[in-house]
Structures are given as C-alpha cells and as structure tokens.
N, C-alpha and C positions, 0 to 999 in steps of 0.2 A: 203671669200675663202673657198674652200673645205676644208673640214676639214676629218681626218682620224682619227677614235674614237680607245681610247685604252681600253682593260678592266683591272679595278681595280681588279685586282685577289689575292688574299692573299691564305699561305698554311692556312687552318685550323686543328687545333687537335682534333677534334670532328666531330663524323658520327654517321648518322643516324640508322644504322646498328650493327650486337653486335659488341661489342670491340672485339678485336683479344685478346685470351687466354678465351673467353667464353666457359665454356664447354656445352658439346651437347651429345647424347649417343653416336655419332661416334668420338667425343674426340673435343679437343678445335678447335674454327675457326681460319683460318689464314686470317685476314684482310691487304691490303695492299690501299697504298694511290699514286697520282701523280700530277702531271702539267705538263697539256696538253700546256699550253701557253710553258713554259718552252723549252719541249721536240721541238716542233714547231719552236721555235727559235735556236735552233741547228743542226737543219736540214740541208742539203748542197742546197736545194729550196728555202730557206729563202730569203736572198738575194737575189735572181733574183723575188722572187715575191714580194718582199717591192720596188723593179725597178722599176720593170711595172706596179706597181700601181700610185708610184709616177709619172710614167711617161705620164699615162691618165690623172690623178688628174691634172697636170701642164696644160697639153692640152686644158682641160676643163675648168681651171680658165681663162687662156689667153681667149679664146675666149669667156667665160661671161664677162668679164674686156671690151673688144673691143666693146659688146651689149652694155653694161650698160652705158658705153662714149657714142657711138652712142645716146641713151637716152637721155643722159644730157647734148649734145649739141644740139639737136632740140630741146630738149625741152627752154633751155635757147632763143634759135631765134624764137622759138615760144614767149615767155615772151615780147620779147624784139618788137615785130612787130605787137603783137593782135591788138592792139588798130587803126593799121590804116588798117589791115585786113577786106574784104565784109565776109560777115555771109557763104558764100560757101566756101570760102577757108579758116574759121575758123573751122569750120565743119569738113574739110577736111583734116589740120593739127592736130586737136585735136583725129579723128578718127587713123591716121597715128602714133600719140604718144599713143595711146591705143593699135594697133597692135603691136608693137614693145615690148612692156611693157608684153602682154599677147605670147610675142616669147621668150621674158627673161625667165621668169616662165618657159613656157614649157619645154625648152633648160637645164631648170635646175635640176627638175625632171627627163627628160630623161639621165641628167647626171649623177645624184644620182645612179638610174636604173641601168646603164650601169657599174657604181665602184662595186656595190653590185654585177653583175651579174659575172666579172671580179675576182672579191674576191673570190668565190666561186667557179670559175672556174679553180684557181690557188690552193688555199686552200685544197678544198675537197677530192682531189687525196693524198696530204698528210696525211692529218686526218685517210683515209680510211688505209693507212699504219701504221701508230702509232697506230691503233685501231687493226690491225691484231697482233701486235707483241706484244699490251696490252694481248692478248688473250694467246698466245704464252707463256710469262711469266709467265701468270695466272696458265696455264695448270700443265707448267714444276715446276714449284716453287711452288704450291701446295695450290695457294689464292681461297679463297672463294668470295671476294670478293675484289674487285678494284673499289677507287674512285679519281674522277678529285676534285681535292681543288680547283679549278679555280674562282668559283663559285661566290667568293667575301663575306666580313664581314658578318653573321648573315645568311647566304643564304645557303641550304641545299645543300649538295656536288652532284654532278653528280655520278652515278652509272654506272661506266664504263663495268665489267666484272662480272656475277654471273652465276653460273652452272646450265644449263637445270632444274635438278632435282629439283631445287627450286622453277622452276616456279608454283603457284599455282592457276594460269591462271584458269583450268577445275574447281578446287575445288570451285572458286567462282563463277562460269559460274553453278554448279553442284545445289551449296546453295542457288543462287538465281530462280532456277528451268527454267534455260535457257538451252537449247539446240541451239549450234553452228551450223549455216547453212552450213560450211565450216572449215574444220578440218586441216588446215597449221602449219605446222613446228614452235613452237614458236621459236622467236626470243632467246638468249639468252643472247648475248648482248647491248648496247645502242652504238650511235655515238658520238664521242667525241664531246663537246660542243666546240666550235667555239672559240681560243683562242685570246690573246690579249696579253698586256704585250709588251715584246721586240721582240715575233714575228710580222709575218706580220699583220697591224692593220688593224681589220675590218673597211670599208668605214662606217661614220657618216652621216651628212647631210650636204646638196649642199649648195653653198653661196646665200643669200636671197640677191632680188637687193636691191641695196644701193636707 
C-alpha cells in the first residue's frame, strides 16, 4: 500500500546556538524555539490537505491492486498451460507477463512522484506563511534567534529566524581571499523544514508489487 510517512519530531532543550540570557556587549541574546509540525497542524489548510492526499493515495493504490491482480492471474494461466504451449506462444506470453510487471513499476514510481509533487504543492504555501509570521514575531518580540525542534532525537535543530547583521557570509568569503562574482541580498532567513507529526504527512514510498 502507499504509505504516508510521519516525522518522528520531538521538542528538544538544547540548540546549537548561545542559550538565551548569554551576554554579548549589546546585552543578553533572546533565543526562542518552535514546531513547525505542531503549528502546521493547526492550521485551517490541514485538513483539506490530509483530504486530498489521502484521496490520491487511495486512487493510486486501487489501481496498483487491479495491476497487480491483472499480474497474478496471467501469470497463474501461464503456470497452469506452459507445458502444452509451442515455444512462440511461450515466448509470447512470458514477454507479455514481463510488460505488465515493468508497467507496475513504472505506475509506481510515477505514483510516488506525483504524492511528493502534490505534498508540496499543498504544503509549501503554508510553510511560506508560518515562515513570514516566524519572522514577524521575531522582529516584534525582540528574538535573535528562532529554532524548529522538529528535527528529531540527537539531530541539530533547524534555524529558522536570525538577523541580517549576523550574517558573516563576506567575512568568510573575505578570509578565505574569495571575491564574490555577484553581490545578492543575503538571505536572512531559512524555510521551515517540512513538517510531520499530526500535520499533513509527507508522502513515503509507493507499494512494491507483491
């Protein structure tokens, strides 16, 4: 069956970055943390996009299930007939249960493809919003830095929000005696990583024929 993978997201209490009350010469850092899965799931988009996913996913298993029957009943009348079969129409049905077998595959890949491309087509407009209003609260509330717990056990947090001014992008580009062919606006924040949990679950891997 298709499966729709969830991520194992845990809050964690440890970042990579100083602890919040570190002091600095312009006074201590305000660090702040979140979940992204969390937030995603409370969304009023949720639900309609855990819909229609499940409601491709379904689509798509139906009609690998119909292949795959198709499959194991020629191939069964193949079993059952070889023996009194001429060598051209052995040939003929053994090439025919090879096509079919290499349509499953394909069919299932392009299914995979097509949940992934769905996920993200549903998804990414919401993230891009929880990421503006990450920014927002950053600003207004006075954080130096914002991080996604999502991340999972032992795995270094996502760095959602940090201030222009930190970037030190030139001064490594500077020490390594590189000169930038093109001078763009650094980025100052990241895109929230792609949640899991009780929101909507990123699509996993297609069903392998039986």
């Amino acid at each position: 069956m298709l499966a729709m993978a969830t991520t194992d997201a845990r809050a964690q209490d440890q970042v990579t970055a100083p602890a919040a009350g570190t002091a600095t010469a312009s006074g201590p850092v305000k660090v702040g943390h979140t979940r992204i899965d969390y937030i995603l799931s409370q969304t009023p988009e949720s639900k309609t996009i855990t819909s229609q996913l499940n409601a491709q996913q379904k689509q798509a298993e139906t009609e690998l299930q119909r292949m795959q029957k198709e499959l194991q009943d020629k191939f069964a009348a193949y079993q059952q007939g070889v023996g009194q079969m001429t060598d051209m129409i052995r040939k003929d049905r053994e090439t025919e249960l090879q096509s079919l077998q290499n349509r499953i595959q394909e069919f299932g890949q392009t299914a995979e493809a097509s949940l992934q491309n769905k996920y993200r087509e549903l998804v990414d407009p919401v993230l891009q919003k929880i990421q503006k209003n990450i920014n927002e609260v950053a600003a207004e509330n006075g954080y130096a830095y914002i991080f996604n717990l999502d991340s999972g056990i032992n795995a270094v947090p996502t760095l959602l929000y940090t201030p222009k001014e930190h970037d030190v992008t030139a001064l490594i580009l500077k020490k390594m005696g590189i000169t930038p062919t093109a001078n763009p606006a650094p980025a100052t924040t990241q895109k929230p990583a792609n949640a899991g949990g009780s929101a909507p679950a990123r699509p996993a891997t297609t069903p392998k024929k039986k």
